[in-house]
C-alpha positions in Angstrom: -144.5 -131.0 -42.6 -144.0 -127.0 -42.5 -140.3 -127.2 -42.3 -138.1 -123.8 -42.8 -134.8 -123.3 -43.5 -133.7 -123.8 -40.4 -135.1 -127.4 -39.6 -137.8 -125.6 -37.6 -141.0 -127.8 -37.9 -144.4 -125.7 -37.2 -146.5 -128.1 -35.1 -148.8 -124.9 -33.6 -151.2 -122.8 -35.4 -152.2 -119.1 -34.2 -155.5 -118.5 -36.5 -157.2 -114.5 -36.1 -160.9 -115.0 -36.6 -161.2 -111.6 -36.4 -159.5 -108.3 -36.1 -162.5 -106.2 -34.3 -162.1 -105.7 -30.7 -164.4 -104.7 -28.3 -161.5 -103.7 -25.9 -159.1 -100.7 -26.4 -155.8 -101.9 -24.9 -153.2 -99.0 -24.8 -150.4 -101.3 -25.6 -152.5 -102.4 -29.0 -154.7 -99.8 -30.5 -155.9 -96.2 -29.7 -158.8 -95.1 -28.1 -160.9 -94.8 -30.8 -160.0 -97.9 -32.3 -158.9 -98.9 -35.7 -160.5 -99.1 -39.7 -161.4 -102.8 -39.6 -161.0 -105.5 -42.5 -164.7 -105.2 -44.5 -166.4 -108.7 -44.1 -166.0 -109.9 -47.5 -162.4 -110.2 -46.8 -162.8 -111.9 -43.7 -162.2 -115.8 -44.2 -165.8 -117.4 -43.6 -166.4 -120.0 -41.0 -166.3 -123.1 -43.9 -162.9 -121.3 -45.0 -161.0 -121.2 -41.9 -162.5 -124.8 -41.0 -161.3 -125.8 -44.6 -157.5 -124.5 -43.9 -157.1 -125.7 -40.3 -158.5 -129.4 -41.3 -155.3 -129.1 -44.1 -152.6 -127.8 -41.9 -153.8 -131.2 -39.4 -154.0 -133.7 -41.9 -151.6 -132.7 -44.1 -148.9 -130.5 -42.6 -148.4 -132.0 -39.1 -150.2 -129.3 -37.2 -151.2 -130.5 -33.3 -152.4 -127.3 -31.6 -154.6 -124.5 -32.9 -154.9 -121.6 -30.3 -158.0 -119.5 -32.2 -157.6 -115.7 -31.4 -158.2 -112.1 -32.7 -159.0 -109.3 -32.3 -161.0 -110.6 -29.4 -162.0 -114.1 -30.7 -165.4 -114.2 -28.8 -167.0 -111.7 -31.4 -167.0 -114.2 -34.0 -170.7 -115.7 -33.8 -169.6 -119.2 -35.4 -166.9 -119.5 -32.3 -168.1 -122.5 -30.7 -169.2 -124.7 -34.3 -165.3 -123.6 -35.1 -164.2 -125.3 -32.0 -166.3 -128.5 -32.6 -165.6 -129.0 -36.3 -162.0 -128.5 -35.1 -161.8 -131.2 -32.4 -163.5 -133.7 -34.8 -160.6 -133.7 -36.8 -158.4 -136.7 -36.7 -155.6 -137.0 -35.6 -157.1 -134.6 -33.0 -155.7 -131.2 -32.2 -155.3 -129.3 -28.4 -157.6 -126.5 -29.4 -157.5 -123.4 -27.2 -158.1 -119.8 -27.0 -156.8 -116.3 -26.5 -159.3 -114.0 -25.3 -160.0 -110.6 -22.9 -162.7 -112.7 -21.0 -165.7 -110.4 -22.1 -168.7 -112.7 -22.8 -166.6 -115.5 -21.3 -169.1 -115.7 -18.5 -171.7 -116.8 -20.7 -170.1 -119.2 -23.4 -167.3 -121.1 -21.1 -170.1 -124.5 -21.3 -170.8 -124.0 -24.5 -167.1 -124.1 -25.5 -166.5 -126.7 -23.0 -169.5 -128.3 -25.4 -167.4 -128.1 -28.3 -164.4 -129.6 -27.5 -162.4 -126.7 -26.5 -159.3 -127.9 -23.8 -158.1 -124.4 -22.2 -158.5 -120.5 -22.6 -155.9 -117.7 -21.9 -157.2 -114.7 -20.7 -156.0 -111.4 -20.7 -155.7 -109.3 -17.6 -153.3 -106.8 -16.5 -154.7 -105.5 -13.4 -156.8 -106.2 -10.5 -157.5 -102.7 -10.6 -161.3 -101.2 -11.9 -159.9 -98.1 -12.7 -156.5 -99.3 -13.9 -158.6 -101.6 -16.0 -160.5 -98.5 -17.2 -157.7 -96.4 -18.4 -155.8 -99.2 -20.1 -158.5 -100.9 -22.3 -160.7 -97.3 -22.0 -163.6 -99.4 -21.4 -165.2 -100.5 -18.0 -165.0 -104.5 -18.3 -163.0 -105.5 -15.8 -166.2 -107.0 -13.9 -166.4 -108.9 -16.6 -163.2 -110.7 -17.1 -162.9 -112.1 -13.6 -166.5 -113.3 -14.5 -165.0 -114.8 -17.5 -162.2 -116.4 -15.9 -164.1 -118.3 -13.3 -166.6 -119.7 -15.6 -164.2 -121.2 -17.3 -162.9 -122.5 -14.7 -165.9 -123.9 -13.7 -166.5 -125.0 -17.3 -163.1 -127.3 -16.7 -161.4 -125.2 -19.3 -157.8 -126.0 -17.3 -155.1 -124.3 -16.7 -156.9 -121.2 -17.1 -154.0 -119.3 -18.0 -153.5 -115.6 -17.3 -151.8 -113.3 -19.6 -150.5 -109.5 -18.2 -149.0 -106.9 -19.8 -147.0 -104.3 -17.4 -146.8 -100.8 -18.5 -144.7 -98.7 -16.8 -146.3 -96.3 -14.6 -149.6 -97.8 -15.1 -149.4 -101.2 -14.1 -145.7 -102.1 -13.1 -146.4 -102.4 -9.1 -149.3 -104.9 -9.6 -146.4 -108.2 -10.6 -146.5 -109.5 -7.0 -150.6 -108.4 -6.3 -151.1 -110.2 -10.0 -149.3 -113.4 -9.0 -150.8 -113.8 -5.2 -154.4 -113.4 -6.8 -153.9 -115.9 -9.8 -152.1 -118.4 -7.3 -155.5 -118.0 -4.8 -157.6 -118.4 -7.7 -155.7 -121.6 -9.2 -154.7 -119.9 -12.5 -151.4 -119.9 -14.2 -150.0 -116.6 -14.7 -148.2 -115.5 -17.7 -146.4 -111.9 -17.8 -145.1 -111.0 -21.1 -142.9 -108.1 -22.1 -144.8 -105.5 -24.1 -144.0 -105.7 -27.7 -143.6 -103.7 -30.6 -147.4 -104.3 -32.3 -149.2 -100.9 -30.7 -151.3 -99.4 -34.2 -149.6 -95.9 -32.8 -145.8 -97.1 -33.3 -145.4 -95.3 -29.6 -143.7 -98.8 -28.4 -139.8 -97.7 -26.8 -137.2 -99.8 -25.6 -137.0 -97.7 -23.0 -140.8 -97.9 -21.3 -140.9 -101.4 -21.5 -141.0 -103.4 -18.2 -138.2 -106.2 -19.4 -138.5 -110.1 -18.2 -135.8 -109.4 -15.8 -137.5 -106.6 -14.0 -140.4 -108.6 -13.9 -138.6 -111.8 -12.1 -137.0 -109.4 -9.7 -139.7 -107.9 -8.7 -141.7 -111.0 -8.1 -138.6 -112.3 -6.2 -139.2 -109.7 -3.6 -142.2 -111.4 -2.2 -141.5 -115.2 -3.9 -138.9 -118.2 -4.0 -138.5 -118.6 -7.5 -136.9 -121.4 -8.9 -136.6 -122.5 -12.8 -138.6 -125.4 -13.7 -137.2 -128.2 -16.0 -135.7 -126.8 -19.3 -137.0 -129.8 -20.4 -140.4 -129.3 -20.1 -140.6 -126.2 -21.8 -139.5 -127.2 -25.1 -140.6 -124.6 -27.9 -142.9 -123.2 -25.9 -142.8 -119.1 -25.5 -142.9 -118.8 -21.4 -140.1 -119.3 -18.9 -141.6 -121.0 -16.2 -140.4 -120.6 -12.6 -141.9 -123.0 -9.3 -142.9 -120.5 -7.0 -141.9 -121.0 -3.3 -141.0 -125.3 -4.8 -144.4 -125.7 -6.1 -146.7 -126.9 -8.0 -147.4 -123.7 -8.5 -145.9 -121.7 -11.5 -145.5 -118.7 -13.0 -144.5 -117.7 -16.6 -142.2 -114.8 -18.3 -142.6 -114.6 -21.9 -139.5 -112.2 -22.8 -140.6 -111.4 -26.5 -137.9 -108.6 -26.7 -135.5 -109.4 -24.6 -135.3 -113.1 -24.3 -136.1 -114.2 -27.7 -137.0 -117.9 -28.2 -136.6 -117.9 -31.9 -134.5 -120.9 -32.4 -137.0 -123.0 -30.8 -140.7 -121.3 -32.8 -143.2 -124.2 -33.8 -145.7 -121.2 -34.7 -147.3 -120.2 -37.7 -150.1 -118.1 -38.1 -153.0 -117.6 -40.5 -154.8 -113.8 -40.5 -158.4 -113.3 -40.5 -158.2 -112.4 -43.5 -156.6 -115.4 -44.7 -152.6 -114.4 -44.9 -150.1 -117.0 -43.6 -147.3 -115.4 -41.3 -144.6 -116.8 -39.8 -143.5 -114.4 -36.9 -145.2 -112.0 -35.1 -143.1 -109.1 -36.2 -143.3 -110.5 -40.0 -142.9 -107.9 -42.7 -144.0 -110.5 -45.6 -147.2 -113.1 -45.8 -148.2 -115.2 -48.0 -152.2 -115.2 -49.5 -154.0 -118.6 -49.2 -157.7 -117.0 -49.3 -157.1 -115.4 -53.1 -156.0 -119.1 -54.1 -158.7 -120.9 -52.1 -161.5 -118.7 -53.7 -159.9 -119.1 -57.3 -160.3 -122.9 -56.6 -157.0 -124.1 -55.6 -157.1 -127.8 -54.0 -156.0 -129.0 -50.9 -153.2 -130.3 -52.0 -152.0 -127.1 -54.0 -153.4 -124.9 -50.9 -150.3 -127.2 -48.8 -148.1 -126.8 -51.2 -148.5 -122.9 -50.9 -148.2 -123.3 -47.0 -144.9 -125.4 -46.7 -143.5 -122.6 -49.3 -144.2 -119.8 -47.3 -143.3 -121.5 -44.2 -139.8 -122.3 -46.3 -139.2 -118.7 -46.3 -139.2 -117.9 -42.4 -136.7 -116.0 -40.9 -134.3 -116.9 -38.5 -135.2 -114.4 -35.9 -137.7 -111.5 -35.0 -134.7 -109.2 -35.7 -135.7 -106.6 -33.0 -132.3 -106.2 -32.0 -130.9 -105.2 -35.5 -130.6 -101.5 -36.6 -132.6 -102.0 -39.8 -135.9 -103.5 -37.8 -139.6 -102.2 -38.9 -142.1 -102.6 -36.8 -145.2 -104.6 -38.7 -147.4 -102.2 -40.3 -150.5 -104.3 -38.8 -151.1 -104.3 -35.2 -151.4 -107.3 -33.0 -155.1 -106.9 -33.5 -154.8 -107.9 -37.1 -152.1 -110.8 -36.9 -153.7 -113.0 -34.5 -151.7 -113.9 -30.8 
């Protein structure tokens, strides 16, 4: 098992297949985007296939969510996903994704074995979208999210970021669209990931704004503790269900006690937070010829090593010097 120090077990896998985006989200990178990782240190489809079959049949891994960068750009994608969910004991495999080119390979993924998708969306605005992600997509990721959908990749899950005086007054618009369309929205608190370093304590919409705006126009109730277990979202029945709506509270409600997560870069780096300052290198030893076994043996000592807590909250934080583009979700 991935054990730390802490009795933690990492049982879910976060895997970047690349850091390229094709969207320009103000809350991740600037407008004119970012020096991306050259190919030849990307991990290649075989490599990524070769770690994620170890961290299943050796280390006890049961999901893999496979995102980016925008995790659609990656041409292999879908033989990913289907070498993936022929792995025994199976894996839930899902996806982070902004929805562009959704529309067209939802069946395909469907194909290939994949079980859900979350999409990113932060505005049911055209322009809004437009001055956000400084690209004019957002056509293209309702498309997205109804083929898959369609495709039966369920819950389609929605993701939203609010910005403050960009997208703040769209919480209860957000939610009453997602609950007519049958997805599950998911706000979460902005982080501190943005290439620029212009993330402030101060601009970010916090989980509690967010629930009390929502509770103008919903009856929200907590839903079992139980059933959240380690997973990142507080979720709330709204007006007594089934419906539900998440709050992932990042900064403000950490949920560190409780991680199952690891993540492995696109570039072949294992990390095991987020807001990591340290990784550990599993390509450089997998290209030198490193087995199986000794490439677990690296994993389960870096996982030893994880912190007990983001640390976002203590004086002597640093913000990770790569953006959320090149960790992975």
């Amino acid at each position: 098992m991935l054990r730390d120090s802490f009795g933690r077990v990492a049982t879910d896998l976060r895997v970047s297949l690349t850091d390229k985006c094709n969207l320009r989200c103000t809350y991740c990178m600037p407008p004119e985007g970012l020096d991306w990782l050259p190919n030849a240190q990307l991990l290649t489809a075989d490599e990524i296939v070769r770690l994620v079959t170890i961290g299943v049949e050796r280390l006890g891994i049961t999901e893999v969510r496979y995102t980016g960068g925008e995790p659609l750009i990656r041409r292999e994608l879908a033989d990913i996903v289907a070498r993936t969910t022929a792995l025994r004991p199976k894996p839930q495999v899902s996806l982070t994704t902004n929805g562009i080119g959704l529309a067209r390979l939802a069946g395909a993924l469907a194909e290939a074995g994949l079980d859900r998708v979350n999409v990113s969306l932060d505005t049911l605005d055209p322009d809004t979208f437009k001055r956000l992600a400084h690209r004019d997509r957002h056509a293209d990721v309702v498309a997205g999210l109804a083929a898959a959908a369609e495709a039966g990749l369920r819950p389609v899950k929605v993701n939203a970021v609010l910005m403050r005086g960009f997208n703040d007054h769209e919480a209860v618009p957000l939610l009453r669209w997602c609950l007519d369309q049958g997805y599950e929205l998911r706000f979460i608190e902005q982080m501190p990931l943005d290439a620029q370093h212009g993330w402030t304590r101060e601009g970010m919409v916090t989980a509690d704004e967010i629930l009390e705006r929502l509770s103008t126009a919903f009856d929200l109730t907590p839903d079992d503790p139980k059933a959240r277990g380690s997973a990142p979202a507080e979720r709330f029945l709204v007006d007594g269900g089934p419906a539900r709506v998440g709050v992932i509270g990042s900064v403000t409600r950490p949920f560190c006690g409780s991680c199952d997560r690891v993540r492995l870069t696109a570039d072949g780096q294992v990390r095991n937070c987020l807001f990591a300052t340290e990784e550990s290198d599993l390509k450089t030893a997998m290209r030198d010829g490193a087995s199986d076994e000794e490439l677990a043996e690296r994993w389960k000592a870096a996982v030893a090593r994880k912190r007990a807590g983001h640390g976002i909250d203590d004086p002597s934080f640093l913000q990770p010097s790569r953006p959320m583009s090149a960790i992975g979700g």
